[in-house]
C-alpha positions in Angstrom: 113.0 104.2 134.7 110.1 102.8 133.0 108.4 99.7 133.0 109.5 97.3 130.3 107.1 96.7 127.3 107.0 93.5 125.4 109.3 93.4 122.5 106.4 92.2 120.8 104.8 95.3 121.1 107.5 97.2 120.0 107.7 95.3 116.3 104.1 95.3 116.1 104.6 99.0 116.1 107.7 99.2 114.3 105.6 97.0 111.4 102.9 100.0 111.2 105.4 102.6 111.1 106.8 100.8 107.7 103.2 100.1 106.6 102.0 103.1 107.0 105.2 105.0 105.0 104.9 102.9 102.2 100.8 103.7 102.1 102.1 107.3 102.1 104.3 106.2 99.0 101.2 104.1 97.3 99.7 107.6 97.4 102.3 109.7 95.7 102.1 107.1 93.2 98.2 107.3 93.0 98.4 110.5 93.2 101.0 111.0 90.1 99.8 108.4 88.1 96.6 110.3 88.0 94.9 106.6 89.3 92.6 108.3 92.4 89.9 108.6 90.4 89.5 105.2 88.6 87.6 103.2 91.8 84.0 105.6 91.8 82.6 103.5 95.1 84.1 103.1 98.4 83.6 99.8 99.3 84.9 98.7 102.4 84.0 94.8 102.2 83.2 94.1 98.9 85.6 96.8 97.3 88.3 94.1 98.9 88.1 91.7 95.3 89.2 93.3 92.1 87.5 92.5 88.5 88.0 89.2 88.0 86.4 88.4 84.4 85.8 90.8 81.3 81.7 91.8 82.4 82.9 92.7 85.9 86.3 94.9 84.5 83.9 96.2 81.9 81.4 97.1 84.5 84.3 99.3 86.4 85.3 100.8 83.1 81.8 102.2 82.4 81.4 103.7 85.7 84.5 105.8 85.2 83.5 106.6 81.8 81.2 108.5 83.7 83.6 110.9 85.4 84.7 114.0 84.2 88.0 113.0 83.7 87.0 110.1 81.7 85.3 112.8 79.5 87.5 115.9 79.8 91.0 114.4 79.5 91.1 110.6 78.9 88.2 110.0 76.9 89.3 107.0 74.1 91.5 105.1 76.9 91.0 101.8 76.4 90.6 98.8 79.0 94.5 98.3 78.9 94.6 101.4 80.5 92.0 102.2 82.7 93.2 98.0 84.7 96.8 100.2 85.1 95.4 103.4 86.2 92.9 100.8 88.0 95.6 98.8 89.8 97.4 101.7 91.7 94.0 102.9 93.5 93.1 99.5 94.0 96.5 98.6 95.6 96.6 101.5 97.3 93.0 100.9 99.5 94.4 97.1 99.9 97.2 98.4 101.4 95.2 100.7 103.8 92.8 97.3 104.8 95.7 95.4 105.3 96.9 98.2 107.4 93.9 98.3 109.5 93.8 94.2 109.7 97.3 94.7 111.4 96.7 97.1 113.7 93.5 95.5 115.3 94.2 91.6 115.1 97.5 91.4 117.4 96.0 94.6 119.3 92.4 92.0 120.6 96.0 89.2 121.4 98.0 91.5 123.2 94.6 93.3 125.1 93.5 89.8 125.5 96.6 89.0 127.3 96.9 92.2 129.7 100.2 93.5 127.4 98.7 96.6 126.9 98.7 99.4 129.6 95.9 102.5 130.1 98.6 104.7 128.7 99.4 103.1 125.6 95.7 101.8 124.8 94.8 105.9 125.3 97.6 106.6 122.5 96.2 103.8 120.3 93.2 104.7 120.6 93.8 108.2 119.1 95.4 106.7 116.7 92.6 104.5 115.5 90.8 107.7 115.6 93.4 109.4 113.6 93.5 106.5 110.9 89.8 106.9 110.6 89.9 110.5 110.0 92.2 109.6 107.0 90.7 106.9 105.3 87.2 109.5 105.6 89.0 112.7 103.9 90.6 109.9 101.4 87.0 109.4 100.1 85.7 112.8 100.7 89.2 113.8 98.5 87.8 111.3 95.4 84.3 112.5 95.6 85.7 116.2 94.7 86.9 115.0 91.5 83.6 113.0 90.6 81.4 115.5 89.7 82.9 118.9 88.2 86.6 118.9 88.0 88.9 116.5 86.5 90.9 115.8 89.1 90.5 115.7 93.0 90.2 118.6 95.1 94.0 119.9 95.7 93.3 121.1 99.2 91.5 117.9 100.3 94.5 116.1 98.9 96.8 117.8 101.0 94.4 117.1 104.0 94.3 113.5 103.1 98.0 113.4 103.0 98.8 115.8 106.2 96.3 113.9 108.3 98.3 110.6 106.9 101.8 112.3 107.9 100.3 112.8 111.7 99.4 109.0 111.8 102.5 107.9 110.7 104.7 110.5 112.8 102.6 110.0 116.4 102.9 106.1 115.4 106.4 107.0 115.6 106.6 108.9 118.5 104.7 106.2 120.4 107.1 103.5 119.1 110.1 105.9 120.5 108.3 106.0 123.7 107.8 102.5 124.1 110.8 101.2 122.7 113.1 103.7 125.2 113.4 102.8 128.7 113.8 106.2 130.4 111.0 108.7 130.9 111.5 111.4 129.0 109.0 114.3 129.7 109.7 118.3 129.9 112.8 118.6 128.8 112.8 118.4 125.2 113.8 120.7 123.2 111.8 123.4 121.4 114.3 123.9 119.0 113.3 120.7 117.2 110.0 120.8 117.6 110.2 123.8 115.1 112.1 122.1 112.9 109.4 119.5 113.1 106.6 121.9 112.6 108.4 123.5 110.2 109.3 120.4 108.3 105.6 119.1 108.3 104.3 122.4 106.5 107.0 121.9 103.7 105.9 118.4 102.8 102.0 119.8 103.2 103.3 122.9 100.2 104.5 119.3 98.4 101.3 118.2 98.8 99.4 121.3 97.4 102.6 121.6 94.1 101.1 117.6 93.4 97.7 118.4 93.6 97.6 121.1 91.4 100.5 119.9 89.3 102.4 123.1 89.8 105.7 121.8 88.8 104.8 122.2 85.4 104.3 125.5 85.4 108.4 126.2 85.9 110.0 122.8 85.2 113.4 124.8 85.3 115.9 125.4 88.2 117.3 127.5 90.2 115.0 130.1 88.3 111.7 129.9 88.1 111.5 130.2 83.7 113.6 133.0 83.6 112.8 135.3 86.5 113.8 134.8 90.3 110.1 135.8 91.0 107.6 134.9 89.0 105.9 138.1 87.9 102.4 136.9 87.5 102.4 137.4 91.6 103.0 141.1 91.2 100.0 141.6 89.1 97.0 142.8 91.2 94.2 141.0 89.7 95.8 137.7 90.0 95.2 138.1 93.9 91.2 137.9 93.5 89.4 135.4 95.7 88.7 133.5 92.4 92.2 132.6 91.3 92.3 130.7 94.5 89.6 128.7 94.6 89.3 127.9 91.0 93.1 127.1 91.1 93.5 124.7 87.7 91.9 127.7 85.9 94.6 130.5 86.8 98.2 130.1 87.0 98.6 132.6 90.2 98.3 129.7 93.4 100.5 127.2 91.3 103.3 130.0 90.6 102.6 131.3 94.3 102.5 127.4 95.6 105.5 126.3 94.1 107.6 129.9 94.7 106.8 129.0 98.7 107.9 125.4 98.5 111.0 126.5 96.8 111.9 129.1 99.4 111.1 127.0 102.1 112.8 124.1 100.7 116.3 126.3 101.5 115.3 128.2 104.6 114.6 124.6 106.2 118.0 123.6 104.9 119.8 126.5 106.4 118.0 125.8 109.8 119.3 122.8 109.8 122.7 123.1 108.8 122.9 125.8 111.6 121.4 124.0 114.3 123.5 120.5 113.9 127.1 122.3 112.9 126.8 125.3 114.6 124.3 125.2 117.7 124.0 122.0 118.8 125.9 120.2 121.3 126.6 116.0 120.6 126.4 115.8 124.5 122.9 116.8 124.8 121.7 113.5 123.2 120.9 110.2 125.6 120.5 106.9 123.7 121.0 107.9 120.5 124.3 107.8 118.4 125.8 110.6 116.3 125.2 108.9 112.8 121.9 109.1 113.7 121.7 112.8 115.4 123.4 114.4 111.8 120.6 112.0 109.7 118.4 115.4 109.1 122.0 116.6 107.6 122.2 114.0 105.0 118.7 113.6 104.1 118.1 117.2 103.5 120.4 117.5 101.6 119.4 114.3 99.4 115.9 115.7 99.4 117.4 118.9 97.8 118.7 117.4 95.2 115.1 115.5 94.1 113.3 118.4 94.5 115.5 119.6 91.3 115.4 116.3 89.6 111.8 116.3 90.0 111.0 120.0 88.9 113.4 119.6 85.9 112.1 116.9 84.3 108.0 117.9 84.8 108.3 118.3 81.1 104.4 117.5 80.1 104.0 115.9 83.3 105.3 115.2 86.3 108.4 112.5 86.6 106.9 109.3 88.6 110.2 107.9 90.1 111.6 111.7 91.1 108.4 112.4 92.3 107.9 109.2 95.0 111.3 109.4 95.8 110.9 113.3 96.8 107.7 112.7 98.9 109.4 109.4 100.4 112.6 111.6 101.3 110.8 114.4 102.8 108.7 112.0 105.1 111.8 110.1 106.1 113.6 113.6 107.0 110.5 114.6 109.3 110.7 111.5 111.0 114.4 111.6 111.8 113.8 115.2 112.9 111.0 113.6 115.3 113.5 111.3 116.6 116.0 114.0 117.3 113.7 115.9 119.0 112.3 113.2 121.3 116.3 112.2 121.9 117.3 116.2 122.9 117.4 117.2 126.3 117.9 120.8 127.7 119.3 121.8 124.1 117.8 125.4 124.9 120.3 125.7 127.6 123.1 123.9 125.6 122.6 126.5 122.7 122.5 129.6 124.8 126.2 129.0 126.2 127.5 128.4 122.7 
């Protein structure tokens, strides 16, 4: 058994988990909204105040005049416009300061008052690290679309937000291990943690179909336009070193991005149906209840059904409600697949006598 860890501790870290889920969200809406690139300084102290009289707004609205996406798609937005684009990147860095506020005021209490063991402060503190590393490639991610391109880098989006999905999904696991009062340590299953992996590259592929917009390029379903297989990946030339680094140029990394996601999308269903109603044994679960064992069950198949709504409906651009609610879905089905597998126990063994 282990030792017993302050409640206290346990919502603190329950409060992050949420936090830190609905930053992800902020994101997707940044992201979507096309809002990333509206803030051209990262201020971490004084960037805390928005505009607060006409000179100062006007003063933020002539820096991003300067941008190339000022220039190359929004030029003749007017102030009404750039304070909404304006809002969502400014909301979505107060709600990564207020994140950090959270995580290192009751962490001096609880150090202060000897709540915090060696093991858990060596987890936090890789977290800290962690949450660092994502609030750095955030701004690195910005800077990309600054100078040439329109929009931010695609690939340093999809680092921003896979570094963002490890934070949020070891703050998890360390709530799970502090929350449970049994060790748990070598026999977990390595099913799951397959389905994890496997999971966590699917909502990276999301990542990259945002960043480059790809859903517009076949807003239909279950074919992609009119083919199964999109024939512009059959065509040699399209496979030149080019088309993939000058990605908004070509149309061959969008097709090839969103063909992937697709088929991922339903080999990562079928893995799951087969593991939880064919292979997997109820018994093999200790402290967690059924409704919450088949949870990868139901919310795979709910995210299923938003990847469709979203890709049918990026008609001119890409739907905002479809598209939070699919990125919100797919991080809520990694996390439940997280806390299956820190729940399983000798599953290996209980699927090989089946």
């Amino acid at each position: 058994m282990k030792s017993e860890i302050s409640p206290w501790i346990s919502r603190w870290l329950l409060a992050g988990i949420v936090m830190v889920f609905f930053q992800i969200l902020l994101g997707g809406i940044t992201r979507l909204t096309g809002s990333g690139l509206s803030i051209t300084k990262w201020e971490i102290v004084t960037g805390t105040l928005p505009p607060v009289n006409d000179d100062s707004w006007n003063e933020e609205f002539d820096k991003y005049k300067l941008t190339p996406q000022y220039q190359k798609i929004n030029a003749g937005m007017n102030l009404s416009d750039f304070k909404f684009i304006f809002f969502w990147e400014y909301f979505h860095r107060l709600w990564a300061r207020l994140i950090g506020f959270v995580f290192v005021l009751p962490l001096c209490v609880f150090l202060l008052r000897g709540m915090v063991s060696k093991g858990l402060l060596k987890k936090l503190g890789i977290l800290f690290v962690l949450g660092v590393s994502v609030a750095s490639m955030g701004w690195i991610m910005v800077a990309s679309g600054l100078i040439n391109r329109p929009w931010v880098n695609a690939y340093k989006l999809s680092l921003h937000l896979g570094l963002a999905i490890i934070v949020w999904s070891y703050l998890l696991w360390i709530y799970l291990s502090v929350s449970d009062l049994q060790e748990r340590r070598s026999n977990r299953s390595s099913l799951f943690f397959y389905l994890v992996l496997f999971c966590f590259v699917q909502v990276l592929l999301g990542g990259v179909m945002s960043g480059m917009k790809a859903g517009l390029l076949y807003p239909t379903w279950p074919k992609m336009g009119n083919e199964w297989f999109p024939s512009v990946l059959l065509e040699k030339d399209n496979w030149s070193l080019d088309h993939f680094v000058q990605y908004d140029k070509y149309v061959t990394l969008a097709a090839l991005t969103q063909f992937v996601h697709r088929t991922v999308a339903y080999v990562l269903a079928l893995l799951i149906f087969y593991v939880f109603f064919r292979k997997v044994n109820k018994s093999i679960y200790v402290g967690l209840s059924v409704s919450a064992t088949y949870s990868p069950v139901v919310l795979v198949l709910v995210q299923i059904v938003l990847g469709i709504l979203t890709v049918i409906n990026c008609t001119g651009s890409i739907p905002l409600l479809w598209g939070v609610l699919h990125q919100g879905t797919g991080v809520l089905l990694l996390g439940s697949l997280i806390i299956t597998w820190y729940y399983s126990s000798d599953v290996d063994k209980a699927v090989s006598k089946l």
